[in-house]
PAFI-704618 format. One record per atom (N, C-alpha, C): atom name; residue in one letter; x, y, z. Coordinates in pm, 1 decimal, m for minus. Each point is the difference from the previous one (the first is absolute). Layout:
N
PT,ronu,lose,u,v,w
PT,CA,A,X,Y,Z $
...
END
This chain:
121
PT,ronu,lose,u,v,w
PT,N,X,7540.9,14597.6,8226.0 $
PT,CA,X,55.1,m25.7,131.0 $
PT,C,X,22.0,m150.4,21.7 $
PT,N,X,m137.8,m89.1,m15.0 $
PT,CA,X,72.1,m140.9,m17.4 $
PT,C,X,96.4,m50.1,m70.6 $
PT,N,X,19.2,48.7,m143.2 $
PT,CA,X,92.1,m19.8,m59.3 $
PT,C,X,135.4,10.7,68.2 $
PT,N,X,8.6,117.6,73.2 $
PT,CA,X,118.0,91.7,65.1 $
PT,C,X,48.1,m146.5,107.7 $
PT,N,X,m73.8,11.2,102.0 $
PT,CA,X,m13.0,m96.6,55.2 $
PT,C,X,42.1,m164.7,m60.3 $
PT,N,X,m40.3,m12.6,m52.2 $
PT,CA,X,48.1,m163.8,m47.8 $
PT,C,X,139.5,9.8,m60.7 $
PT,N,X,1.6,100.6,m55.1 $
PT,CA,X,131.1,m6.0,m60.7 $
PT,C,X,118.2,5.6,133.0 $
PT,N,X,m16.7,99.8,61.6 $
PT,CA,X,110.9,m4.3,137.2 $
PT,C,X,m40.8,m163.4,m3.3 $
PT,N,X,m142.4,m49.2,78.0 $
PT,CA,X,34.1,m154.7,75.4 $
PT,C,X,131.8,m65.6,m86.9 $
PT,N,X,m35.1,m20.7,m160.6 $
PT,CA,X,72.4,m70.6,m73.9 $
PT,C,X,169.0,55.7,6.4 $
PT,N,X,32.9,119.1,1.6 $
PT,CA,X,107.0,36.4,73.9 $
PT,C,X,9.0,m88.1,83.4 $
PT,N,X,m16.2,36.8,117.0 $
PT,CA,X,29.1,m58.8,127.7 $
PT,C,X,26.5,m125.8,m33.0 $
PT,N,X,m52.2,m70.2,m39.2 $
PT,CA,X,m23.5,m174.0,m46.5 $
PT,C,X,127.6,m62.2,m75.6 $
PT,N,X,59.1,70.1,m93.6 $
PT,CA,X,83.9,m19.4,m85.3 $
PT,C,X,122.0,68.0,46.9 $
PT,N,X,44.3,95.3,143.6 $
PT,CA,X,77.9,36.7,42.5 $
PT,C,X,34.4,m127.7,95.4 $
PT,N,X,m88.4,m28.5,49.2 $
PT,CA,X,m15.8,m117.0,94.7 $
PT,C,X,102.6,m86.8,m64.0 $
PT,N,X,m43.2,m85.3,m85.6 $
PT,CA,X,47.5,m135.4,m44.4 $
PT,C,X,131.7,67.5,m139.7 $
PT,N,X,44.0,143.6,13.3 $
PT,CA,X,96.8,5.3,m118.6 $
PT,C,X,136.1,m54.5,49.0 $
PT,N,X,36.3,7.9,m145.3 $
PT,CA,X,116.3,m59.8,m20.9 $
PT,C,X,m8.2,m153.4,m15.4 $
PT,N,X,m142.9,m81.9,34.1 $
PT,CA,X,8.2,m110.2,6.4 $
PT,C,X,81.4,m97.1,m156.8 $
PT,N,X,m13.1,127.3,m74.7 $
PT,CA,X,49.6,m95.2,m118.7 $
PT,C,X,206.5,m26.9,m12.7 $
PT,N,X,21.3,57.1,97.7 $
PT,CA,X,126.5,m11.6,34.6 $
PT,C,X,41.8,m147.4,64.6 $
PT,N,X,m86.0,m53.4,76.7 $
PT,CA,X,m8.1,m145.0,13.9 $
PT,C,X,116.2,m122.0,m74.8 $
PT,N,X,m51.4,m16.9,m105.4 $
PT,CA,X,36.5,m65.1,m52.5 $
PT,C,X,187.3,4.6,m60.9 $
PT,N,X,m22.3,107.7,14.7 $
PT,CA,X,161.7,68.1,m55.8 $
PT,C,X,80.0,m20.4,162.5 $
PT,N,X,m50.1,6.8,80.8 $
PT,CA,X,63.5,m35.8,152.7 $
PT,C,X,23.2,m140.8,25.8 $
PT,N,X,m89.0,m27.7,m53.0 $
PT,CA,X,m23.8,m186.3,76.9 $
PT,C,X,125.6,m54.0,m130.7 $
PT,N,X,28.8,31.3,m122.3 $
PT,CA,X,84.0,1.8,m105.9 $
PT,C,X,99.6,2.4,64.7 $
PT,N,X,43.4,102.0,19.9 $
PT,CA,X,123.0,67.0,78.3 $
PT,C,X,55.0,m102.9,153.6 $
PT,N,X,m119.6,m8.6,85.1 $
PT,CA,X,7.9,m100.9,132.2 $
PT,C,X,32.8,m100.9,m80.9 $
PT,N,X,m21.8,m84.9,m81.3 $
PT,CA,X,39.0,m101.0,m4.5 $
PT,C,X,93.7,m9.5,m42.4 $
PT,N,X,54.3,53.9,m96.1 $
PT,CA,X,136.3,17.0,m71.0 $
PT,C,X,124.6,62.5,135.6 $
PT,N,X,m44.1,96.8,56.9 $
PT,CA,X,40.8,m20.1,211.4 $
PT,C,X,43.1,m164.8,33.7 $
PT,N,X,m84.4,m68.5,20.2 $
PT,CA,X,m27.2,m101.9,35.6 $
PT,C,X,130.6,m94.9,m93.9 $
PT,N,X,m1.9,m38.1,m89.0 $
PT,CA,X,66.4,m61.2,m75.9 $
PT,C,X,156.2,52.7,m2.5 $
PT,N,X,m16.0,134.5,12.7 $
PT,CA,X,192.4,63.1,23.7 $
PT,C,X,m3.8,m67.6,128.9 $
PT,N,X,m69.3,37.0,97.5 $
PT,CA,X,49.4,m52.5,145.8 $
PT,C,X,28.3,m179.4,13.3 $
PT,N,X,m73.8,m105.8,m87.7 $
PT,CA,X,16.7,m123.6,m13.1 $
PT,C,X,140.0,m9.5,m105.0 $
PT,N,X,m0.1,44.9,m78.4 $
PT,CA,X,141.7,m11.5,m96.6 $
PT,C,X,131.6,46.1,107.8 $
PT,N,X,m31.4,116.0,89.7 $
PT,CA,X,127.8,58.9,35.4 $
PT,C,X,30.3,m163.4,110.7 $
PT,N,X,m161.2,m5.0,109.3 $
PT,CA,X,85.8,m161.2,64.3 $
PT,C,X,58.1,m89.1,m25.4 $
PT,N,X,m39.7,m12.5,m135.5 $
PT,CA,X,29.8,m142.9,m103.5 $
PT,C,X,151.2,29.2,m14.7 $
PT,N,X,45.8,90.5,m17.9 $
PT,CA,X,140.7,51.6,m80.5 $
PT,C,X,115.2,32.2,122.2 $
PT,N,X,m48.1,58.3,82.3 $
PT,CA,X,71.8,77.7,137.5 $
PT,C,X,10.3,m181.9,85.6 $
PT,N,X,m135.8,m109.2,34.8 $
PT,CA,X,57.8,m116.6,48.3 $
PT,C,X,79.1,22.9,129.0 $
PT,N,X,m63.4,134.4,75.4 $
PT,CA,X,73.9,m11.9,115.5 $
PT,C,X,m124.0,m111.3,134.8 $
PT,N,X,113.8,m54.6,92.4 $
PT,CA,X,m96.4,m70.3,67.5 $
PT,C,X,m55.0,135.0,85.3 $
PT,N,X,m126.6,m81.7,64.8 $
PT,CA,X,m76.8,100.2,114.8 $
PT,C,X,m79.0,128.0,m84.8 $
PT,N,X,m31.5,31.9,m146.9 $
PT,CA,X,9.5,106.1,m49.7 $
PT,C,X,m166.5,m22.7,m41.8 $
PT,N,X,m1.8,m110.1,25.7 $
PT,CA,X,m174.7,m22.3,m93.4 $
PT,C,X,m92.7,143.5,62.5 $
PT,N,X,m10.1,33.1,107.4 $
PT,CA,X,m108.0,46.4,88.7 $
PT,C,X,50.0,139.3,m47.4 $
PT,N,X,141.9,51.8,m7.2 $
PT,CA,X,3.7,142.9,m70.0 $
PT,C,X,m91.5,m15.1,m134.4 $
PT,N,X,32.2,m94.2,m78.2 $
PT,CA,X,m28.9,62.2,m149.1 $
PT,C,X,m178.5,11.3,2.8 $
PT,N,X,m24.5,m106.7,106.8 $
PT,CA,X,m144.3,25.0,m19.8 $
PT,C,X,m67.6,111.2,50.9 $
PT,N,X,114.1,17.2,52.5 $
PT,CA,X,m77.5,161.8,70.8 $
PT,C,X,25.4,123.3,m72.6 $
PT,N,X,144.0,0.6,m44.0 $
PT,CA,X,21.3,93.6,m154.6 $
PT,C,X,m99.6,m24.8,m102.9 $
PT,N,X,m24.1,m113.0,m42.8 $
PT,CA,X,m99.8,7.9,m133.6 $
PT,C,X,m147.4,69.7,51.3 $
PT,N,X,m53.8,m62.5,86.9 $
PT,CA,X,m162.1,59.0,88.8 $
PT,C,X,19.5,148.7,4.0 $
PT,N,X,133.1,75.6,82.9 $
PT,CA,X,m19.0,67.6,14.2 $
PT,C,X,18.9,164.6,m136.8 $
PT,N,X,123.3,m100.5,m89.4 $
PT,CA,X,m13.8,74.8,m181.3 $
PT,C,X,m157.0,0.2,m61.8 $
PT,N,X,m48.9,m82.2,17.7 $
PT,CA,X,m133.8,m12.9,m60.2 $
PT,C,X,m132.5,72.1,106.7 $
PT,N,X,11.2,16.2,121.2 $
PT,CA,X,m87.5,71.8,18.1 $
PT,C,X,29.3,180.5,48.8 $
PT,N,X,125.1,m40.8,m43.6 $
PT,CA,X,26.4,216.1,m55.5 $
PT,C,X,m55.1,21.1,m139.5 $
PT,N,X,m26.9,m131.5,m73.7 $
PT,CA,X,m23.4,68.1,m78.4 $
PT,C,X,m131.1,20.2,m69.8 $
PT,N,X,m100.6,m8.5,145.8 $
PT,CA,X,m160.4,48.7,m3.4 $
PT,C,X,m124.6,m82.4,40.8 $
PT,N,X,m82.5,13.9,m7.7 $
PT,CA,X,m104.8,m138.5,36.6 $
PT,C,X,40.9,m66.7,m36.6 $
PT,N,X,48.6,m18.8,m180.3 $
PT,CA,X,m68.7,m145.8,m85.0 $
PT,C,X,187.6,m30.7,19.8 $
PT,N,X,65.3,93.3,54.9 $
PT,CA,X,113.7,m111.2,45.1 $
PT,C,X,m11.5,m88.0,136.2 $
PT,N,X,m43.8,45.5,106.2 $
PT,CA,X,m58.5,m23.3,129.6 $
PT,C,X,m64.4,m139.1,m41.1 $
PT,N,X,m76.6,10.2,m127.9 $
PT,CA,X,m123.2,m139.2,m10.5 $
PT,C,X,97.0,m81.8,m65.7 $
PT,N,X,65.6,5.9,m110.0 $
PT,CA,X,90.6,m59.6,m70.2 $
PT,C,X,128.3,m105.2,97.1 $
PT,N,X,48.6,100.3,101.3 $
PT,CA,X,82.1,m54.1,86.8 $
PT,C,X,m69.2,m127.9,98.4 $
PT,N,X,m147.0,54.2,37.1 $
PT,CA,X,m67.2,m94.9,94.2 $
PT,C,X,m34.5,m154.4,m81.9 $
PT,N,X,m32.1,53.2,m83.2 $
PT,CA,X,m55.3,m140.3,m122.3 $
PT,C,X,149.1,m85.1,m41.9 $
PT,N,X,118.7,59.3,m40.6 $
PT,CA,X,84.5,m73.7,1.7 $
PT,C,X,50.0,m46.2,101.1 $
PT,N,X,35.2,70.5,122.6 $
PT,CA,X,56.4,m62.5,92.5 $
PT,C,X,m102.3,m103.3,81.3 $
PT,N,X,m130.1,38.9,19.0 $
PT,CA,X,m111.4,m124.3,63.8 $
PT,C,X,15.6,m127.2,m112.2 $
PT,N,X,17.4,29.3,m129.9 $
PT,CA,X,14.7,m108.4,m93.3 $
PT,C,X,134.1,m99.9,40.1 $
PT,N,X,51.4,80.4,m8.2 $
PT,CA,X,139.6,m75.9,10.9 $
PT,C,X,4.0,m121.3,117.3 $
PT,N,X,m45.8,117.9,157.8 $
PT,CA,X,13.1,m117.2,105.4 $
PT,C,X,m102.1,m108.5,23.0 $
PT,N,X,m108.1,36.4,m84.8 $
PT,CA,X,m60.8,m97.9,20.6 $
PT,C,X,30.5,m81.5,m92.2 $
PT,N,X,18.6,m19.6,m123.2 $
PT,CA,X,71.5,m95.4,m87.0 $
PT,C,X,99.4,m75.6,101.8 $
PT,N,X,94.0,67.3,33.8 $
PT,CA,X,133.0,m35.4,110.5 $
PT,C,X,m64.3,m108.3,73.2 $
PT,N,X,m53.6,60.1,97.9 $
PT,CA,X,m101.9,m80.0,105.8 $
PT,C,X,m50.6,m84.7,m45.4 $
PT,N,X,m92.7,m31.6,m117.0 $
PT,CA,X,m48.9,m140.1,m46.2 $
PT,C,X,87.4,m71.4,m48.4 $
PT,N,X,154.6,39.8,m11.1 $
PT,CA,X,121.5,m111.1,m54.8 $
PT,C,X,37.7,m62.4,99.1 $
PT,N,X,m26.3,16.1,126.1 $
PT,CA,X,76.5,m13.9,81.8 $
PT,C,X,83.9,37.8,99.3 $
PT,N,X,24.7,159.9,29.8 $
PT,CA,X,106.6,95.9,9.7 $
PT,C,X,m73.6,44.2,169.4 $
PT,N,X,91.0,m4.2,48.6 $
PT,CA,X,m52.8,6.8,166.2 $
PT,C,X,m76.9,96.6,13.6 $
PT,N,X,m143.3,m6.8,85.0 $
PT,CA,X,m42.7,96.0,69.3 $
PT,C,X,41.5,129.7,25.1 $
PT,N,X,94.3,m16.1,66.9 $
PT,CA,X,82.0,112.0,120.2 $
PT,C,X,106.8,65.4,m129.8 $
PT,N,X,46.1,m36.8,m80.2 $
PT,CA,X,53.8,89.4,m106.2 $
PT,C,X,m73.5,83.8,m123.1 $
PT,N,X,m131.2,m72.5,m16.4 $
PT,CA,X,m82.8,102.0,m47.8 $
PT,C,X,m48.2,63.7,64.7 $
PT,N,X,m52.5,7.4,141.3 $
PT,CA,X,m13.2,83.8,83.5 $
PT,C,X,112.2,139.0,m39.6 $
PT,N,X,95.9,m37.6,56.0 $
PT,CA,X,63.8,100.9,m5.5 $
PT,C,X,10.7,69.1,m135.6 $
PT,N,X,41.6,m38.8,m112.3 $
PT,CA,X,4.7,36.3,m93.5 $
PT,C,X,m180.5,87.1,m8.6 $
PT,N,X,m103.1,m40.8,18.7 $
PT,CA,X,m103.6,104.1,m20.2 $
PT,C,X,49.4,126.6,95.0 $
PT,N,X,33.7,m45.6,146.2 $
PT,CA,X,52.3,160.3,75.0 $
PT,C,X,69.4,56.7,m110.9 $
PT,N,X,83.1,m25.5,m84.9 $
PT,CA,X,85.6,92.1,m36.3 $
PT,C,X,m63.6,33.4,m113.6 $
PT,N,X,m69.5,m80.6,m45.1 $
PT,CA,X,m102.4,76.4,m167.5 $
PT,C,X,m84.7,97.8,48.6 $
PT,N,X,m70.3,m5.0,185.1 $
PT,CA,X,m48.1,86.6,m14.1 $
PT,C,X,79.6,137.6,44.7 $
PT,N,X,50.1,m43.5,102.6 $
PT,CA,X,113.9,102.4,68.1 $
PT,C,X,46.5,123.0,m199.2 $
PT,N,X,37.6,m81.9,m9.7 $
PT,CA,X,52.8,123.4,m140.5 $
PT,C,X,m106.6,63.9,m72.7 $
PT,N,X,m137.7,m101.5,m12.9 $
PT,CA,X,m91.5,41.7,m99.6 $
PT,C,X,m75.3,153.6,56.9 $
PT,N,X,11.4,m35.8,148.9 $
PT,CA,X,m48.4,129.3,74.3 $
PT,C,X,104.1,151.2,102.0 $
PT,N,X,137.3,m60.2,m111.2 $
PT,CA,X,59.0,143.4,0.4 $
PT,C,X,112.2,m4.8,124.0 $
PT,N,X,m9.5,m158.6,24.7 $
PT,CA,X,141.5,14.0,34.2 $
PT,C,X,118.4,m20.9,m33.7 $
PT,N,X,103.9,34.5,113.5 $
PT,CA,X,134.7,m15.0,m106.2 $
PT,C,X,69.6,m141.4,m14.1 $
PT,N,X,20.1,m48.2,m143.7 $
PT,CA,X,33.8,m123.6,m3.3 $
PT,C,X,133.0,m30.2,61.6 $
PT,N,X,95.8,86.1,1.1 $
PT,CA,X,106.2,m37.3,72.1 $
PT,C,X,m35.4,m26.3,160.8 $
PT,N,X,m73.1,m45.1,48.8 $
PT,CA,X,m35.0,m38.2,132.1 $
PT,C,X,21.0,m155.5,5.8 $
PT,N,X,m8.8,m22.8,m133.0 $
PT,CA,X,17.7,m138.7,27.8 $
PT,C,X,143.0,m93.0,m92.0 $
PT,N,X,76.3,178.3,m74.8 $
PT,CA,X,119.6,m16.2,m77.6 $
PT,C,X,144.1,m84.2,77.9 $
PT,N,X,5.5,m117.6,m65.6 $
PT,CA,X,128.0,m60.9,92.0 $
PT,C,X,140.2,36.5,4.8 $
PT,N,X,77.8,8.8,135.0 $
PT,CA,X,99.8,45.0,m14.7 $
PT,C,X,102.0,m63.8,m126.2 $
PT,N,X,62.7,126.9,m80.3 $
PT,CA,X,116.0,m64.4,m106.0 $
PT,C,X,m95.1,m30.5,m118.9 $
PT,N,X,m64.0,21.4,m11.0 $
PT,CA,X,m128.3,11.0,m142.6 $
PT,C,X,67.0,118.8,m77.9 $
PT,N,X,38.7,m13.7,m129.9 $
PT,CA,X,66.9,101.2,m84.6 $
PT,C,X,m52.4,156.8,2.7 $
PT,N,X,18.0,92.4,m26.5 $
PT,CA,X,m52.6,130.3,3.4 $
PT,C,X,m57.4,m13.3,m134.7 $
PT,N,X,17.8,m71.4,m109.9 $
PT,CA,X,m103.5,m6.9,m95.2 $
PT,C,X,m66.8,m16.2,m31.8 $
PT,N,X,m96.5,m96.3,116.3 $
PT,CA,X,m180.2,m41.4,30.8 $
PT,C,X,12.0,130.9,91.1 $
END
C-alpha cells in the first residue's frame, strides 16, 4: 500500500512539472521569433514601425510556450537596457517595453502596426 501510494505522489509530481523538457526547444524557437521580427525591421525600414516589430517578435515567441515567454523577456529586457545605458531616451524605451510586453502577453501586435506598413511584415 505504501508503495501504491508513493508511486501515485511521484505521478502527481512529474505530471506537475511535465513537459518541462520542452523548454529549451521553445526558448530556441522564441529567439529565432525574435531575430525574424529584428531582420524583418531592419529590411521593411518603415518609419514609426519600431513598436510593431517589437510587439510581433514578444508576441511570436511567447506562442511559442514558457521558454518562449522567458526567451522573449531576456532578449527584449536585454536589449532596452543596453539601449538605455547608450543613451537612448527614457520615454522611448518606455514605450518600446509596453509593446514587448503588450505582445509577450497575447496581444495583438497590429495595435501598434503603422498605417502603409507592407502586408508582408
Amino acid at each position: 500500500m505504501k508503495l501504491l501510494l508513493a508511486g501515485l505522489v511521484l505521478i502527481l509530481i512529474v505530471e506537475t512539472h511535465a513537459q518541462w523538457y520542452k523548454r529549451p526547444g521553445e526558448a530556441a524557437r522564441g529567439a529565432h521569433d525574435m531575430w525574424r521580427a529584428y531582420s524583418d525591421m531592419r529590411e521593411a525600414n518603415y518609419k514609426n514601425s519600431d513598436k510593431y516589430f517589437h510587439a510581433r517578435g514578444n508576441y511570436d515567441a511567447a506562442n511559442r510556450g514558457p521558454g518562449g515567454r522567458w526567451a522573449a523577456r531576456v532578449i527584449s529586457d536585454g536589449r532596452e537596457m543596453f539601449q538605455s545605458a547608450s543613451g537612448r531616451g527614457y520615454e522611448d524605451s518606455r514605450a518600446d517595453q509596453e509593446a514587448n510586453r503588450h505582445g509577450r502577453n497575447g496581444g495583438d501586435p497590429n495595435r501598434y502596426r503603422p498605417p502603409g506598413l507592407p502586408d508582408k511584415y
